[in-house]
C-alpha positions as CSV (number, residue, x, y, z in Angstrom):
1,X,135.2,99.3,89.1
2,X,133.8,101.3,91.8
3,X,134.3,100.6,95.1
4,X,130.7,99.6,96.7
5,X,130.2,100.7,100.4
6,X,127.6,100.7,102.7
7,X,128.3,104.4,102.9
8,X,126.8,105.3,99.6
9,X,124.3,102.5,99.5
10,X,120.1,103.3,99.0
11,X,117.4,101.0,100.0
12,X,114.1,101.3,98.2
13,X,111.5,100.1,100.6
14,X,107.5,99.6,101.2
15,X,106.3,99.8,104.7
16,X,103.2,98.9,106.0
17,X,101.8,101.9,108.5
18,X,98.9,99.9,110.2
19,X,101.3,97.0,110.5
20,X,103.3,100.0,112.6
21,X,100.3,101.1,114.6
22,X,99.2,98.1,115.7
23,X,98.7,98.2,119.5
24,X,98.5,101.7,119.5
25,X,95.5,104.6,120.3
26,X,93.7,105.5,117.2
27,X,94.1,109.4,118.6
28,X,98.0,109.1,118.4
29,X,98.0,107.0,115.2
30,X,100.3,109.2,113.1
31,X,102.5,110.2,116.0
32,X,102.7,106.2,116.6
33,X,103.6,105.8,113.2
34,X,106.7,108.4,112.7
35,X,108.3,106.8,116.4
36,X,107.6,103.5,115.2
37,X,109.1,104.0,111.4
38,X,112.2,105.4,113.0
39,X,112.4,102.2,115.7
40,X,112.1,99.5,112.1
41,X,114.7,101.2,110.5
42,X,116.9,101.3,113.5
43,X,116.3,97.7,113.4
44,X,116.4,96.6,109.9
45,X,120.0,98.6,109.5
46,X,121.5,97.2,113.1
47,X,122.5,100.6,113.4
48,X,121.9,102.9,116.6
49,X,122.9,106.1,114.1
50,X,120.3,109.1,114.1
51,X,116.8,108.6,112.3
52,X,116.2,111.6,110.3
53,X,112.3,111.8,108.4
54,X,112.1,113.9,105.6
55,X,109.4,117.0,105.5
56,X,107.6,115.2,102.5
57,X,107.3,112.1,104.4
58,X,106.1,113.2,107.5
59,X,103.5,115.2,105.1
60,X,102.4,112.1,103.9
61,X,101.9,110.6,106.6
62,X,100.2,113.2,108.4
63,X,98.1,113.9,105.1
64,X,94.7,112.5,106.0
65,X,94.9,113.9,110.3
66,X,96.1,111.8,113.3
67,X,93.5,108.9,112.8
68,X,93.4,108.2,109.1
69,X,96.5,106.9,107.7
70,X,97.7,105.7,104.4
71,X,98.0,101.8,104.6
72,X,101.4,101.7,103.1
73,X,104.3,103.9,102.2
74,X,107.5,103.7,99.9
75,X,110.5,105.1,101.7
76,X,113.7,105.1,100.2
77,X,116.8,104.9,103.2
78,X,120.1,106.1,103.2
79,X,123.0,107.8,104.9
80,X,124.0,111.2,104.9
81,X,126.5,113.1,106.7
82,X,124.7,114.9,110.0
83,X,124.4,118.7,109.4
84,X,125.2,119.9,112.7
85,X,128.2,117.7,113.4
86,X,130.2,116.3,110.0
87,X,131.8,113.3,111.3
88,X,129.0,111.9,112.3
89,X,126.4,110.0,109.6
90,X,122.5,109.9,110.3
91,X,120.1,107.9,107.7
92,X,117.8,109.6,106.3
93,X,114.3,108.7,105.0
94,X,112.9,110.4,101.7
95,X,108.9,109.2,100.4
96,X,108.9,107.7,97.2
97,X,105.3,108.6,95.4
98,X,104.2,105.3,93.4
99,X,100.8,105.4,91.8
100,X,100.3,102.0,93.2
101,X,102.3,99.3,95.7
102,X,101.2,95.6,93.8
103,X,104.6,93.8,92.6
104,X,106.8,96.3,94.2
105,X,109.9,94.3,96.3
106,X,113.1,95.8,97.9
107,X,115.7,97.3,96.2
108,X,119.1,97.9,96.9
109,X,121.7,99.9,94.9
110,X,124.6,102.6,95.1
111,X,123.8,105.9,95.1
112,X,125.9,108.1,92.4
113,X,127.6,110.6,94.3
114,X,129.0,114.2,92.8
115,X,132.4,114.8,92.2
């Protein structure tokens, strides 16, 4: 049985954007919202590694302008090695497209890796 890690493990999430914007200006909304994404997963991971956002993601949230953003989001998390320096790992966020967000919960599982 394989070995399970944290290294290879994926974490499918939903976050709530206005949740992350809350105490913010409405003019920096979506710039709120990328800093503050990167500061709950820093915290839900104990982990002081390197946020990375992928271009889909920030997309998504920047969809609608700076103001108007999407309530909620499906992110899936994991780690990665860095691409300018190998040994170290940075997580890195990827958007998950759902048509809708009622009855999804957390998920957790290992990613298959290539050999």
């Amino acid at each position: 049985m394989a070995n399970i890690t944290s290294e290879n493990k994926v974490v499918v999430l939903t976050v709530n954007l206005w949740k992350l914007v809350k105490g913010c200006s409405q003019k920096r909304w979506a710039d709120c919202a990328v800093r503050n994404l990167k500061k709950l997963i820093k915290k839900q991971f104990r982990t002081e590694m390197d946020v990375k956002i992928d271009m889909d993601l920030n997309k998504a949230i920047w969809a609608r302008g700076k103001k108007n953003l999407p309530t909620r989001i499906r992110v899936e998390i994991g780690k990665r090695p860095s691409f300018k320096d190998n040994a170290k790992t940075e997580m890195f966020v990827k958007h998950v497209h759902v048509p809708e967000f009622k009855g999804l919960q957390t998920e957790s599982f290992v990613a298959q890796m290539d050999q």
